[in-house]
C-alpha positions in Angstrom: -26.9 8.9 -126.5 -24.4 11.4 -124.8 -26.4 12.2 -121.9 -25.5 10.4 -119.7 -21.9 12.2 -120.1 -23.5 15.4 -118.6 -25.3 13.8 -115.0 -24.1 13.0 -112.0 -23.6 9.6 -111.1 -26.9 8.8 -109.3 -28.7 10.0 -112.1 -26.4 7.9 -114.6 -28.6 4.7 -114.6 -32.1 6.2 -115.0 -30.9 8.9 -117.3 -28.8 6.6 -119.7 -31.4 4.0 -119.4 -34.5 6.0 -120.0 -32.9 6.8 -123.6 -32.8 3.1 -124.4 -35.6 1.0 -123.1 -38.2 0.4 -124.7 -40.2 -0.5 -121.7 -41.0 2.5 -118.9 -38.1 2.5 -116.9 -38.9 1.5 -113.3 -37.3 3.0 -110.2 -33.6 3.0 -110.2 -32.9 0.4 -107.6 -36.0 -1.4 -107.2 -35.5 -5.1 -106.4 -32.1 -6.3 -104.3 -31.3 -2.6 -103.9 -35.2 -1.6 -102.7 -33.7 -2.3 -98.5 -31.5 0.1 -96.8 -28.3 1.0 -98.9 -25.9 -1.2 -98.3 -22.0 -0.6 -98.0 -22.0 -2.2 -101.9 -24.0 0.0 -103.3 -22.8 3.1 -101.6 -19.2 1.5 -103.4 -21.2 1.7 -106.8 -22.5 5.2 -106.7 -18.9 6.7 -105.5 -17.4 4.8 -108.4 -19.8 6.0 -111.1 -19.7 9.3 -109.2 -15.6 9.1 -109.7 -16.2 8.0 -113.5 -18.2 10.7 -114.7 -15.9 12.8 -113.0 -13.0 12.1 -114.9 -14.8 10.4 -117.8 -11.9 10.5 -120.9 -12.2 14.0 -122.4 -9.9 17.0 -124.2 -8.2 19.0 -121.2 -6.0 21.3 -121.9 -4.4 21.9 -119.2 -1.7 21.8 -117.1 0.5 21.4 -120.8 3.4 19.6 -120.5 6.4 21.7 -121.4 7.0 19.6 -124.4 3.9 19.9 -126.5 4.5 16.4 -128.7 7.5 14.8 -130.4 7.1 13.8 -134.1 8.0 10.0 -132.6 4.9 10.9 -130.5 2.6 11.3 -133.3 4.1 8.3 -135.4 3.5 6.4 -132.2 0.1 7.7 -131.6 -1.2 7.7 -135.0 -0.1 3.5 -135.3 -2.3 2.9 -132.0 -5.1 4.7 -133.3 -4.6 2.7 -136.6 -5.4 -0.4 -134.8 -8.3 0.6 -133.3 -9.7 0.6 -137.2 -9.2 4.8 -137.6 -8.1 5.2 -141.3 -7.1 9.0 -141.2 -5.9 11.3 -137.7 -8.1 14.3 -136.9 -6.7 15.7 -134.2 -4.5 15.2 -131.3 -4.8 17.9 -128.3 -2.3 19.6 -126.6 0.0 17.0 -124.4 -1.2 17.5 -120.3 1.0 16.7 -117.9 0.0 14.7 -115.0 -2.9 11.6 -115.0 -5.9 10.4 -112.6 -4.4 9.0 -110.2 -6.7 6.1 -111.4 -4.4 5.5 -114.4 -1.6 4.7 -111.7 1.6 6.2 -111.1 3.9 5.2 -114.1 1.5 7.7 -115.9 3.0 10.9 -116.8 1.1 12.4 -119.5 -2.7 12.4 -121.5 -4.0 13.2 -125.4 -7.0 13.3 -126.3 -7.4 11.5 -130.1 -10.3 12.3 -132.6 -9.7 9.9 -135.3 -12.3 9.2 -138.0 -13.1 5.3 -138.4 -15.6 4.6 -141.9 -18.6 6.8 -141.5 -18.0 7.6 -137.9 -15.4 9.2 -135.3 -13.5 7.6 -132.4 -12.3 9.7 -129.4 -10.0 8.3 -127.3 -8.1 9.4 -124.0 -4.1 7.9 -124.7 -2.2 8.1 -121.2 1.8 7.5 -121.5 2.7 5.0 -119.6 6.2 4.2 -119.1 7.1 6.1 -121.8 4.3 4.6 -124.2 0.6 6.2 -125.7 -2.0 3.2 -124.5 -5.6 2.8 -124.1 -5.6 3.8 -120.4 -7.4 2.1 -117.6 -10.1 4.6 -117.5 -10.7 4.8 -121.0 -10.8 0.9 -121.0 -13.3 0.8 -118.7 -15.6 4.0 -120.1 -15.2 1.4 -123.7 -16.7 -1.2 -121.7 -19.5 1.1 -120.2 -20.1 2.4 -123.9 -20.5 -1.2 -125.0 -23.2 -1.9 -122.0 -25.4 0.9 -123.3 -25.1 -0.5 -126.9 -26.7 -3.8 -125.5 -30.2 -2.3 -124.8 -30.8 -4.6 -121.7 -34.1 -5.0 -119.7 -34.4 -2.6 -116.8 -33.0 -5.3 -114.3 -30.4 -7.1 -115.8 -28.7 -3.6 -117.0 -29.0 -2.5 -113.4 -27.1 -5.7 -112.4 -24.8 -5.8 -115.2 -24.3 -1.5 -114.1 -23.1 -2.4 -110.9 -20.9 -5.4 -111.6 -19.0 -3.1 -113.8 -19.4 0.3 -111.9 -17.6 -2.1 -109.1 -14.7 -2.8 -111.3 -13.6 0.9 -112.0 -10.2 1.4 -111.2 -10.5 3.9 -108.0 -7.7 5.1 -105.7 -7.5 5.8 -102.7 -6.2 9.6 -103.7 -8.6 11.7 -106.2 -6.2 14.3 -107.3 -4.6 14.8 -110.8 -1.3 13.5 -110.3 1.3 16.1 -112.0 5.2 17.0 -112.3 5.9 19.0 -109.5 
């Protein structure tokens, strides 16, 4: 179900959905998109556009000077133990500088592998005034993760798509915010 990972954001909804229903997908904005766009939906495809742009994923660079503290790890390694992972896997390299969608108190990212049961969990961490957390954009990708899941008829994952497409945290600035 990780296709959706690898389109662009116009192609998110027929792509993603195509994989799930079990009904033929019909076209991707028939219905109370069918008109002329409107300034809403234009809205919707720039913010799935943005998401799968910066959709949570290992970078490695630009490293912080600092790789990451032992009090790090500890840190890291009790958040990922309440998000039900039992043993750490792997922790990237510390990069400095955030989305700008993750706001400005954010100075740094990690991306976690952590193995939960049978299965893994990958998780973005951004550190926010001085703390790993579940950032915003990783929040929301969790909620998009959990609308796939649902398997939804054709229209009412379309509606449900751009209810939350309209909720992703955008900026007004698109650039990686790093230490100068």
């Amino acid at each position: 179900m990780r296709i959706f990972l690898t389109v662009t954001a116009s192609l998110l909804t027929s792509s993603a959905f195509a994989q799930t229903a079990s009904k033929p997908p019909v076209p991707m904005r028939a219905g109370r998109w069918a008109a002329q766009p409107s300034e809403e939906l234009l809205r919707v495809e720039r913010n799935l556009h943005r998401a799968v742009e910066i959709r949570p994923q290992r970078r490695d660079e630009p490293l912080r000077d600092l790789n990451i503290s032992d009090n790090e790890v500890r840190e890291i390694e009790a958040l990922m133990s309440k998000v039900a992972a039992r043993s750490m896997i792997n922790i990237s390299p510390v990069v400095d500088g955030c989305p700008c969608e993750e706001g400005p108190m954010c100075t740094a990212q990690v991306y976690v592998v952590a193995e939960a049961g049978d299965r893994s969990v990958a998780l973005q961490l951004s550190r926010i005034q001085n703390a790993w957390v579940i950032g915003v954009v990783q929040t929301w990708w969790n909620r998009w993760m959990a609308l796939l899941a649902r398997h939804l008829e054709v229209e009412e994952f379309l509606q449900k798509q751009d209810e939350l497409a309209l909720e992703f945290p955008m900026c007004v600035g698109t650039e990686i915010q790093a230490k100068k």
